[in-house]
N, C-alpha and C positions, 0 to 999 in steps of 0.2 A: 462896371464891366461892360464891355462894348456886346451888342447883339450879337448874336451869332450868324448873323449871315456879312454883317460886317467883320467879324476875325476872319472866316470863310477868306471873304474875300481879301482883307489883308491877308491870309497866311498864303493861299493861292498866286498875290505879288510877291511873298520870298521867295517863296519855290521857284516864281519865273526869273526871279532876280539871278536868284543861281543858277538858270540856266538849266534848273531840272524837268524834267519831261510830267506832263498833265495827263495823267493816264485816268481811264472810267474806276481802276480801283484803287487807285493812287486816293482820287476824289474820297470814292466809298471807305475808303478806311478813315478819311480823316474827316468826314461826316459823321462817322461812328464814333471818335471819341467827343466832336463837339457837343454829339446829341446823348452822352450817357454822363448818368449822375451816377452812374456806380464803380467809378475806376476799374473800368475795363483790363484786362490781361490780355498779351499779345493772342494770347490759344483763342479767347474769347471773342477779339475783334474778327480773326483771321474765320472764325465759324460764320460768323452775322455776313461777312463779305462774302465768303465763298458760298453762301447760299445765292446770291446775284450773279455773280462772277465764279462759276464753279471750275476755271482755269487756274485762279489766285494762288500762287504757294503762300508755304509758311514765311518763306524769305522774302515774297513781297512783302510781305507785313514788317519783318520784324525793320525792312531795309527803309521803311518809309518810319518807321517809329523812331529809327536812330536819327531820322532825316529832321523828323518834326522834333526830336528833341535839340537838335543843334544849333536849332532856329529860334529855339527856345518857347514853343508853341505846345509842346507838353512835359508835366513832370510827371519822370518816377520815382514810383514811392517802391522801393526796396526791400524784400524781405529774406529773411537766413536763407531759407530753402530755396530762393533763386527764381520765385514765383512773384515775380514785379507786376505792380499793376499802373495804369498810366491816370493821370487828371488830366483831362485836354480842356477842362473848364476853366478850371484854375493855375496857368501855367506858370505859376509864381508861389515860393514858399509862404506854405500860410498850412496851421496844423489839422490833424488826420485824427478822427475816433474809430479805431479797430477793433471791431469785433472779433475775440479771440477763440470766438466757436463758430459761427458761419462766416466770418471773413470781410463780412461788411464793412465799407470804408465811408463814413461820412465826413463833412468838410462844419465843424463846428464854427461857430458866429464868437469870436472874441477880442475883445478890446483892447486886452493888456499888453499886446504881444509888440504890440511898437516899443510899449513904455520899456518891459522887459530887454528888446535889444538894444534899445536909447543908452538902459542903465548897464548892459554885460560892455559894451562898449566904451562909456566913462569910465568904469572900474577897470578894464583890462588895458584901454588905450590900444586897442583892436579897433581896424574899419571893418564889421559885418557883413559880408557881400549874399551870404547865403545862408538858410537854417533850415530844419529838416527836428519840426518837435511831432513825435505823432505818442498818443495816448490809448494806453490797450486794456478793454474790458469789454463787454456781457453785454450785447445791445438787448433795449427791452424786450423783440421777438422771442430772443434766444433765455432770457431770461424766465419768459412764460411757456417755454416750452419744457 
């Protein structure tokens, strides 16, 4: 995974590619998702900014999150009740550990998961473009609590 101040500044060349405007909270939001390991929620980013930038709407946020996702420099991860959180780490399919009582999203380490669509691939005679595996249980915190 490329450093963070080199995605920066690739994702900073899409933006100008398209010809979108480089705003100070344009920046600060997408500093926010490079720099958090906790998949961030749009409510959550739009707090952390608006403490700097205390002009910031909610629509700048959500209007730069649509941006950076179309660019494909963040994923989200989806949930029933419509409370999406963002990976700006990882902006590429790769699976999720959910914790089903605080919410925690971690980004587990596993190997199989090429082989796994190598083989749903053979067997179906599908091309795989995208996948979306995420895994829900009782992170240890929540556990000892």
């Amino acid at each position: 995974m490329k450093k963070s101040q080199d995605r920066f500044d690739d994702i900073i060349a899409k933006l100008r590619q398209r010809e979108c405007r480089i705003t100070p909270q344009r920046i600060a939001i997408l500093k926010t998702f490079l720099h958090s390991n906790e998949h961030p929620s749009v409510e959550q980013v739009y707090k952390q900014v608006k403490a700097d930038f205390p002009t910031t709407s909610l629509a700048t946020v959500y209007k730069t999150v649509n941006l950076l996702k179309d660019i494909g420099e963040i994923l989200e991860i989806g949930f029933a009740d419509g409370r999406n959180r963002y990976d700006g780490n990882k902006p590429y399919p790769h699976p999720h550990l959910i914790c089903t009582k605080c919410k925690s999203i971690i980004d587990p380490e596993v190997t199989l998961l090429d082989q796994i669509t190598a083989e749903i691939e053979k067997l179906s005679g599908y091309h795989v473009l995208s996948h979306q595996v995420e895994f829900f249980g009782i992170c240890p915190k929540c556990q000892k609590g």
